[in-house]
N, C-alpha and C positions, 0 to 999 in steps of 0.2 A: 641021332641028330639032337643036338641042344641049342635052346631059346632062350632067349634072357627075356624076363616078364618086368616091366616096370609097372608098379602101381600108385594108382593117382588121389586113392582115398589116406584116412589118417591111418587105418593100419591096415596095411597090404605082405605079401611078402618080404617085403626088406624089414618090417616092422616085427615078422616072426624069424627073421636071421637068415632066410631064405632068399637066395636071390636067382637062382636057376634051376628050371624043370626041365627033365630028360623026357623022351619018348613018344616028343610031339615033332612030326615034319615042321621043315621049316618054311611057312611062305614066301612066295615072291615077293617083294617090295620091291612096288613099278617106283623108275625115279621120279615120276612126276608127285607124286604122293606127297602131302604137304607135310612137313614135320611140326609136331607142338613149339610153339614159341617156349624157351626158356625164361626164366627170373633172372633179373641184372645182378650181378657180382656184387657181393654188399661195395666194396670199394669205389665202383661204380655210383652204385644208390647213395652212398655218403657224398661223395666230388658234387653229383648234381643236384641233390637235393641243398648242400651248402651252398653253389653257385645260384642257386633259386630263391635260396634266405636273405644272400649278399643282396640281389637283387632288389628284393623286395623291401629291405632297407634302405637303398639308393630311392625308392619310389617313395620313402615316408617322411622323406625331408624334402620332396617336390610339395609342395604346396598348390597343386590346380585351382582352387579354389580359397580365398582368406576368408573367414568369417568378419561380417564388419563390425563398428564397433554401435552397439545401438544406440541412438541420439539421444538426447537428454531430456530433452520435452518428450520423450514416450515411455518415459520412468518413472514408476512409482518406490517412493522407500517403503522397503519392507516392514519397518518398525511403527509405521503409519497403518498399518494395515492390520499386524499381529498386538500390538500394544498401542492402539489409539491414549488411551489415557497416560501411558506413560510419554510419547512423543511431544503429546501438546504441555508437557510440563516440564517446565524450566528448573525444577529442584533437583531431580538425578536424570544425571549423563549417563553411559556405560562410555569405557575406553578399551579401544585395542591398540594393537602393535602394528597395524593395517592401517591403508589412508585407498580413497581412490581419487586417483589424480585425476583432473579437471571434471572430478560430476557433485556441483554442490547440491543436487538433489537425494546424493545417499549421505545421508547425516549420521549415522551407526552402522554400525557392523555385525551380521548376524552370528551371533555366538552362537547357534544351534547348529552346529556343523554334523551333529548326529539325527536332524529331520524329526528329531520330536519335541519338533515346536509347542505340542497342545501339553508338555508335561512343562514346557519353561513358566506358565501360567500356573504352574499351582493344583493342575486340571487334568484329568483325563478323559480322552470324549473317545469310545469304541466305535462310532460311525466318522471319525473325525481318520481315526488311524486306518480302516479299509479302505476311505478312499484316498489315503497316501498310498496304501498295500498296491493297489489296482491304477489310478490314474496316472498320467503324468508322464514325460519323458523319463527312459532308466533305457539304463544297457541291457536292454533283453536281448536281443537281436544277438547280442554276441555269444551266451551264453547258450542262447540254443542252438547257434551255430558249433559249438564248441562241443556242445553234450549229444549234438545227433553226428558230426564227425567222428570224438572219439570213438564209437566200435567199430568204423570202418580202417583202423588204422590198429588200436589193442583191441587184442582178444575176449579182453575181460572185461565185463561191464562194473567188477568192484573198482579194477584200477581205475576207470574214468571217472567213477568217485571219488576215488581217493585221490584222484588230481583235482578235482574241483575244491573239494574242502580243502588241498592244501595252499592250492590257489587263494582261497578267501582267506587263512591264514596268513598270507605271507602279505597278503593287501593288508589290514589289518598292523599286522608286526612292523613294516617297514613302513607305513605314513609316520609313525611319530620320530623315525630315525629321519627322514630323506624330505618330510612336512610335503608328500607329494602320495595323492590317492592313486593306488594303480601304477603307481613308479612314473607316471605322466599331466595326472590331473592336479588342480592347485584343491586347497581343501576346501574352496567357496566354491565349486563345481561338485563336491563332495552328494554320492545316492544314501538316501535314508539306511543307515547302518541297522535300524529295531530288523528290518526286513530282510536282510543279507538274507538268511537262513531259509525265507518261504519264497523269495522271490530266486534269488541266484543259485540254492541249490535244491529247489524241490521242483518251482514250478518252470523254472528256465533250466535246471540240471536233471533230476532224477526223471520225470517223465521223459524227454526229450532221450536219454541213454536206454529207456525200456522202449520209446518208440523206434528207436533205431536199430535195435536189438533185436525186434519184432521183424525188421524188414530184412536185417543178414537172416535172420531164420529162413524167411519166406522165400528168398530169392537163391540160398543154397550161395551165400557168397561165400569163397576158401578160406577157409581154416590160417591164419597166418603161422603157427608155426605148427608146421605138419611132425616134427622130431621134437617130442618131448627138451625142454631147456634145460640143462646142465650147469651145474657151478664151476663152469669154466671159461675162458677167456672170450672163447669163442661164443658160445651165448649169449655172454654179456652183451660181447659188439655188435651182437644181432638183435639185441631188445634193445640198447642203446640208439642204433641208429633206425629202429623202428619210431621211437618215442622222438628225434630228433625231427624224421617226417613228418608226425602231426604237431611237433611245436612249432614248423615253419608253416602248417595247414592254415594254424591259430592265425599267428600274422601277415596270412595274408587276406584274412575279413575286414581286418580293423582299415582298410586299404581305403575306403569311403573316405574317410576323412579329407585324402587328400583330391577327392571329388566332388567334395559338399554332402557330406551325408545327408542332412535335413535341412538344408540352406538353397539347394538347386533341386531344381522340379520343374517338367515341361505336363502340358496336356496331352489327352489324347483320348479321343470318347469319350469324353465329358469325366475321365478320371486323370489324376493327377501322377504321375510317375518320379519319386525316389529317383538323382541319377545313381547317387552314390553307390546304394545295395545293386544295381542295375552293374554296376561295373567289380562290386565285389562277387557277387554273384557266377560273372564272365570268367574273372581270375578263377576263382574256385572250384569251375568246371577243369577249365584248363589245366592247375595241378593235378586233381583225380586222376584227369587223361594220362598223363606223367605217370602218376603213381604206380597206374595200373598197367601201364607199358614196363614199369618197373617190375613187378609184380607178374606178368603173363597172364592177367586176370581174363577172362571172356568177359569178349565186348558186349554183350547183350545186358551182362546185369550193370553194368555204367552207365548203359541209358535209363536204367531200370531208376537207378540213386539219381542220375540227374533229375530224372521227373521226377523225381522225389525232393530232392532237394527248390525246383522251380514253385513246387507249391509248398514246401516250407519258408522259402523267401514272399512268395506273393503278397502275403495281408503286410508284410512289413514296406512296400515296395508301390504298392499299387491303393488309394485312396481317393474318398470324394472330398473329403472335409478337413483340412489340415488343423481347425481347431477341434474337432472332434478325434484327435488320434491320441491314443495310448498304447503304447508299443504293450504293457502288459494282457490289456486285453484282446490286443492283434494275434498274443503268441497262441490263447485259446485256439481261436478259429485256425491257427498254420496249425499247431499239433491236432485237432482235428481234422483236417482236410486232406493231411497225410497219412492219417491214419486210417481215414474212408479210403485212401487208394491201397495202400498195403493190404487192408483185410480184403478187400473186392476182388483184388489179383490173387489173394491166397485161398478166397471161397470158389473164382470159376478158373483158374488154372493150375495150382497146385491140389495134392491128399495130405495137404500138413494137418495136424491135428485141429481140428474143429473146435475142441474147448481152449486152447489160445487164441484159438479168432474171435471167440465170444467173450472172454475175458477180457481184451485188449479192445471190442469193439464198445466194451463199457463204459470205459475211461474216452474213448471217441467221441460218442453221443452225449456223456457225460458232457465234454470240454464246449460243444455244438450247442446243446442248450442253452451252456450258461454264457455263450456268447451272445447270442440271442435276445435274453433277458437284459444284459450291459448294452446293447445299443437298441434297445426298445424305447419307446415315447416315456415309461415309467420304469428304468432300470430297476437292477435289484439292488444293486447299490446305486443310490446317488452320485453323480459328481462334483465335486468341490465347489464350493460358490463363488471363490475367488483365485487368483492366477498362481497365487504362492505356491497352493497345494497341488497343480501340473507342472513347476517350475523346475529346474533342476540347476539350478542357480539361485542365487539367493542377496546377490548385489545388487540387484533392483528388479519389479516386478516391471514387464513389459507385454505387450498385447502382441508384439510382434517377437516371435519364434525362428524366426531366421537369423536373429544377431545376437551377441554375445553380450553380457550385460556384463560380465566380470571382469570385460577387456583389458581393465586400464587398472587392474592392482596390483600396487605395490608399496611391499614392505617399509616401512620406514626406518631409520636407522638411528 
């Protein structure tokens, strides 16, 4: 009697060239017996995954929400602020190629488009640059979304570096061709460039890919390519259209925007609720679910990431203070709080090895402390004493955070 043996690990019999054992009866197989779900046909996974990007494209030119334009009596020029002596003096002007139309309140234009205002002065002040490092609105939120997805989608925790770094290069390379940050942003919206490197790829990329890395350990999520990859056509289209699922993953976080990322906010127990991340959030469960339906994943470890993922979104999402937020120091407390769940689940339900939960619980407690310390009566670091340095615009300072201060610029000819 002969059996055909499929094996579900990364090397089984098909792995040693073996594909059927002689000399074992063959069982019954009642019809009721449920059969393993299969993986969609890559052809399959490319059509819906593209009709899912189309998609999400048609959603990023809906505008649900406009940012308005912030009124003019709630402006301060920044040059009044950063260079008092030189404003109040009628001997030297600066000029740009930039006008903002109808706000004669911003009288100059900030040439510091690379955010280290404290060096245009002559100066350098090391408590002046930490709390531009830590304070202030910046695209974290994206970045850690971006570096705790990539290993649920590649394998390799170097290549999600090596897409992050090439990511910051291409930002970089292509503002001065296209005069547009990010392929979208104007360059008076422009995040302090000194910082690219500590902020976007160490403390928003490289922790965020070793805490997620930590969790496919923990939870035994599958292996995505179980057949060694080949230099052939065939693998190609198989890492290609893997890499094309998480570049439409990416696009669909950025999806707030057209929800009010930080402009729409309801109460609720006396705390204030984000809608925007509230609905990226929603979307990003819902492709997973896709993916993994793609994929034949068990469903247990998807709820596993989802909860994982709801308290990596929380501190970005849920607050008491909207002038006390800094997305930087929020991301502490998210890579901590998911990281207390991943080792908790890995100390009382898994035998994973013990000194990776203690290793990884370092950098936990670590990230917990020094959250702690930043929203204490006496931080460890201070924060800024005036608006500039939490601004992320630079067209006028405003006390109000919900409107757009760069609104109305345009180039002159």
């Amino acid at each position: 009697m002969v059996v055909r043996i499929e094996s579900g690990g990364r090397l089984g019999y098909s792995a040693l060239g073996i594909t059927e054992v002689t000399g074992f009866p063959t069982p019954e197989v009642s019809s009721g017996t449920r059969q393993p779900k299969k993986a969609w046909a890559l052809h399959r996974q490319f059509t819906v995954t593209l009709a899912v990007y189309v998609f999400v494209m048609l959603i990023k030119r809906i505008k649900i929400h406009e940012m308005k334009q912030t009124p003019t009596e709630e402006l301060v020029d920044a040059a009044s602020v950063l260079f008092p002596h030189l404003s109040n003096s009628s001997v030297r002007s600066l000029k740009s190629p930039y006008v903002v139309t109808d706000r004669p309140d911003i009288k100059s234009f900030m040439f510091d488009l690379g955010g280290s205002t404290c060096a245009c002065t002559l100066q350098w002040d090391k408590h002046q640059y930490w709390q531009r490092l830590w304070y202030g609105q910046k695209y974290v939120v994206g970045h850690v979304m971006t570096a705790f997805g990539g290993p649920l989608f590649v394998p390799c925790w170097e290549w999600v570096l090596l897409y992050k770094f090439a990511n910051e290069f291409l930002e970089e390379v292509v503002m001065p061709i296209n005069g547009k940050w990010a392929g979208t942003v104007k360059p008076m919206g422009i995040e302090p460039r000194y910082d690219s490197l500590v902020n976007d790829m160490f403390l928003g990329g490289l922790l965020f890919v070793l805490l997620s890395f930590h969790l496919v350990y923990v939870i035994d999520l599958p292996y995505m390519f179980e057949e060694k990859l080949q230099y052939d056509v065939c693998s190609c289209y198989r890492l290609l259209n893997l890499l094309f699922q998480f570049y439409t993953y990416q696009k669909i976080i950025p999806l707030w925007e057209a929800f009010g990322f930080h402009a729409v906010r309801f109460d609720v127990l006396g705390l204030s609720v984000f809608t925007g991340p509230v609905w990226a959030f929603t979307m990003q469960i819902v492709y997973l679910r896709l993916f993994w339906s793609m994929q034949a994943w068990p469903l247990d470890r998807f709820w596993k990431v989802s909860l994982c993922l709801f308290l990596l979104w929380s501190p970005f999402t849920f607050f008491k203070s909207r002038e006390n937020y800094n997305e930087q120091i929020e991301a502490a407390l998210s890579f901590s709080l998911t990281g207390f769940a991943i080792s908790g689940y890995q100390y009382v339900y898994t035998s994973k090895k013990t000194s990776i939960m203690l290793f990884a619980s370092v950098w936990y407690v670590g990230a917990f402390v020094f959250y702690i310390s930043m929203k204490g009566v006496n931080p460890f670091i201070s924060p800024p004493v005036d608006k500039l340095y939490s601004s992320d615009k630079v067209c006028g300072i405003s006390e109000s955070l919900m409107s757009d201060s760069c609104f109305a610029i345009n180039k002159m000819n």
